[in-house]
Kinemage of the C-alpha trace (Angstrom):
@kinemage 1
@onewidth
@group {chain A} dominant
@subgroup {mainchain}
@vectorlist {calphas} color= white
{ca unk a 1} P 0.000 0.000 0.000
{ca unk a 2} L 2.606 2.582 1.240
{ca unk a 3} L 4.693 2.176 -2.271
{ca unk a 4} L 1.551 3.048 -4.595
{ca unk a 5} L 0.670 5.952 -2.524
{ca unk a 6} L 4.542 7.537 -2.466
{ca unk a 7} L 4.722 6.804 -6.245
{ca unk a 8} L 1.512 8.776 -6.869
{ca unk a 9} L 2.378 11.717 -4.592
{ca unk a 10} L 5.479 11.664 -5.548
{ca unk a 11} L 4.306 12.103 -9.126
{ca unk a 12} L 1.744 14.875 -8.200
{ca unk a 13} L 4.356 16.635 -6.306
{ca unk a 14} L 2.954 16.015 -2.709
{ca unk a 15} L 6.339 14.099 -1.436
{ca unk a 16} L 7.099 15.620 1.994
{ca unk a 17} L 4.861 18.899 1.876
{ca unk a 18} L 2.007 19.191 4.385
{ca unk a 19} L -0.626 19.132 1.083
{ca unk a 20} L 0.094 16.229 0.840
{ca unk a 21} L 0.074 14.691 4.420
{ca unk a 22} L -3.031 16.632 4.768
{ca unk a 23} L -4.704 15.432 1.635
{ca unk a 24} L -3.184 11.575 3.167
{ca unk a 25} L -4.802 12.469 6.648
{ca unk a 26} L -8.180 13.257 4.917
{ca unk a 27} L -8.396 10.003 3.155
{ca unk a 28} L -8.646 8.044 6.534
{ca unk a 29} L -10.694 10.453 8.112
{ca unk a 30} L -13.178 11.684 5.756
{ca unk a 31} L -15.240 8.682 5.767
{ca unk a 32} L -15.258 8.085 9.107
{ca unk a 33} L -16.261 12.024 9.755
{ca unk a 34} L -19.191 11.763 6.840
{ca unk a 35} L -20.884 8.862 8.320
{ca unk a 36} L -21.440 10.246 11.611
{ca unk a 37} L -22.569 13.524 10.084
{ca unk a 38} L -24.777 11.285 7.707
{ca unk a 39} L -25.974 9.689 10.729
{ca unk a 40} L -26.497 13.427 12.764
{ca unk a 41} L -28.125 14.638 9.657
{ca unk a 42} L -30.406 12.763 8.762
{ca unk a 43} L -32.298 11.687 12.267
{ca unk a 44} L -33.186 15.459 12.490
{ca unk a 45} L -37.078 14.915 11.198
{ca unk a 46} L -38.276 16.739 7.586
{ca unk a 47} L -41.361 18.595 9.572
{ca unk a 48} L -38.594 20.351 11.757
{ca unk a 49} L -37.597 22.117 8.555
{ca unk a 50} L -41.731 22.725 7.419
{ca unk a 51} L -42.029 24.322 10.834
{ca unk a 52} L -39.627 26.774 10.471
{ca unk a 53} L -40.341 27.306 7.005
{ca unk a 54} L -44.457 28.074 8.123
{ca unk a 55} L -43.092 30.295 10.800
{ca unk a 56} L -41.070 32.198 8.402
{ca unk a 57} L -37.530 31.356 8.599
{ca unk a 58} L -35.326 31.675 5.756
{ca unk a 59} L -33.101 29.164 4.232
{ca unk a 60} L -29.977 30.637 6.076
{ca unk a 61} L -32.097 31.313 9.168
{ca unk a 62} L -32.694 27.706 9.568
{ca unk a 63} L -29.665 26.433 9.089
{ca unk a 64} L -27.929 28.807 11.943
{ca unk a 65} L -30.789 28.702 13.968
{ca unk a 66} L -32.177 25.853 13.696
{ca unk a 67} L -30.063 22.573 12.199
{ca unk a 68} L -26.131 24.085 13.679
{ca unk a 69} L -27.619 24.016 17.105
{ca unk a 70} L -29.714 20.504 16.935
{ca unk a 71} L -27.058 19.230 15.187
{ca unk a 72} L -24.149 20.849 16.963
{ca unk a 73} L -23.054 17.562 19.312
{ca unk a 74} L -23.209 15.218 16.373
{ca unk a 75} L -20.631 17.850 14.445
{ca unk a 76} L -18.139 18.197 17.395
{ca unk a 77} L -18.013 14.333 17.851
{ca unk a 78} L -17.193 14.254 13.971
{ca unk a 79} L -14.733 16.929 14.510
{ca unk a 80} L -12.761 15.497 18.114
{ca unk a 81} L -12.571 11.861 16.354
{ca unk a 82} L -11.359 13.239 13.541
{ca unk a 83} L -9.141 15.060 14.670
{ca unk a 84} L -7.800 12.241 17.123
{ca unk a 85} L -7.458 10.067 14.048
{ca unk a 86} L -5.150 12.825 12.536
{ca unk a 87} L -3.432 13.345 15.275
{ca unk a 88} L -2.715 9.167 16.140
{ca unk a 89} L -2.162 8.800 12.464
{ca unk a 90} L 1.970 7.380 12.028
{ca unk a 91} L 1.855 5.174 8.611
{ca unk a 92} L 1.498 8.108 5.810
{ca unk a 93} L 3.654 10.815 8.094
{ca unk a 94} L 6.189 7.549 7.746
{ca unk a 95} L 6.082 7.086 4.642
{ca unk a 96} L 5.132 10.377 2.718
{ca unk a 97} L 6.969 12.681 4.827
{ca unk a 98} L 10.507 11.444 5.639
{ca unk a 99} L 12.527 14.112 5.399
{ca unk a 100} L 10.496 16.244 7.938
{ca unk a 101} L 8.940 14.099 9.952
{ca unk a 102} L 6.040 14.670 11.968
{ca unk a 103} L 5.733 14.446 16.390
{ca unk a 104} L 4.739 10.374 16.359
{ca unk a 105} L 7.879 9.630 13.897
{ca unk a 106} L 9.835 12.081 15.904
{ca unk a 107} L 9.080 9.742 18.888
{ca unk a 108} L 9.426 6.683 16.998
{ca unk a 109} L 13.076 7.901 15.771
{ca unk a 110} L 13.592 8.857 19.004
{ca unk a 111} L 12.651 5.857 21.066
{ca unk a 112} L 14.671 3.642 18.396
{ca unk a 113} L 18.312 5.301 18.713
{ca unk a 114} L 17.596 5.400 22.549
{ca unk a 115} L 16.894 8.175 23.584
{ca unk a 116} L 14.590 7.046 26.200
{ca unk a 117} L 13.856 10.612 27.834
{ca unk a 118} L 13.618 12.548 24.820
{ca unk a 119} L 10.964 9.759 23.768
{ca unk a 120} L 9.427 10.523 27.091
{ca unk a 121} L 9.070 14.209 27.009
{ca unk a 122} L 8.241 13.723 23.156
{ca unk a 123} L 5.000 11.351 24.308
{ca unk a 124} L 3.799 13.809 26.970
{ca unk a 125} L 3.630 16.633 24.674
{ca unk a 126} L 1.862 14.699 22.414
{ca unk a 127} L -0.663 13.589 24.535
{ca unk a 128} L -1.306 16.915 26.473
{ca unk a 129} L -3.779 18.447 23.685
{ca unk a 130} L -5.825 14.406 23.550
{ca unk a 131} L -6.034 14.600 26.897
{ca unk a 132} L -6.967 18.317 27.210
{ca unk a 133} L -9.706 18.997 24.200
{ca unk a 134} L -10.721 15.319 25.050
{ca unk a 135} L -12.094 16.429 28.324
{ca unk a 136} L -13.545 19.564 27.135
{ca unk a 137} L -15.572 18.082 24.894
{ca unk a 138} L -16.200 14.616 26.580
{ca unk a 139} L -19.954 15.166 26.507
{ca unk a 140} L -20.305 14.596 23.216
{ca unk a 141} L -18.909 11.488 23.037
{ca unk a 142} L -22.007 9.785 24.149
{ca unk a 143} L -23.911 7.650 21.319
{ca unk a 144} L -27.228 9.205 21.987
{ca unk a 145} L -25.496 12.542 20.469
{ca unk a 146} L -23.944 11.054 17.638
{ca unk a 147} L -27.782 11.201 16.645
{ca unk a 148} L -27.688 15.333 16.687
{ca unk a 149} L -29.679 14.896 19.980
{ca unk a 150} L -32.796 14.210 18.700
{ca unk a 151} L -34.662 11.500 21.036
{ca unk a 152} L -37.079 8.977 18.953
């Protein structure tokens, strides 16, 4: 797998940029971030949309004040998993970016030559911003929200 995908981005130019990592990080987490919006999306019921409409709410209207807020715990669970996904991801930093490598190879190096307490200190600052925007936004976590909060 890892050959094919340097081959192509080395073709397109991507090799060791942060394009193309990004574009690499998307490809895992896209899918995973569009079926739980599917999923938020559509459990919000159609006559939630006909009521709005009746009581005179514009297109835009509805979707900031209507849809973002019902739909708001379902998009921030997208968003932390996501971003945890990005953030844990090793295998295409490894193998598309080499030459500057990102913190999880840069612990991985490190940890390899032996450099046990720069692999420590590495491994804490890494986990700091999990552990921090994990428990800020730990209610959302729940299944029930991955729904966009609407009870059946």
């Amino acid at each position: 797998m890892g050959v094919p995908i340097s081959a192509e981005f080395i073709r397109l130019g991507l090799f060791d940029t942060i394009p193309g990592l990004a574009f690499a990080q998307e490809l895992v987490t896209l899918p995973l971030a569009v079926f739980i919006l599917q999923g938020t999306f559509s459990s919000i019921p159609r006559e939630i949309e006909y009521q709005a409409k009746i009581d005179g709410a514009s297109t835009l209207s509805y979707i900031l004040k209507v849809l973002v807020p019902t739909t708001s715990p379902g998009i921030i669970a997208a968003f932390l998993i996501s971003w945890m996904f990005s953030w844990d991801e090793f295998t295409y930093a490894v193998i598309l970016s080499p030459i500057h490598p990102t913190w999880p190879v840069e612990i991985y190096l490190n940890i390899t030559r032996g450099n046990i307490l720069a692999a420590i200190a590495f491994s804490l600052v890494f986990t700091i911003p999990v552990i921090i925007l994990t428990i800020l936004l730990q209610k959302y976590l729940r299944g029930e929200y991955l729904t966009g909060g609407i009870k059946s």
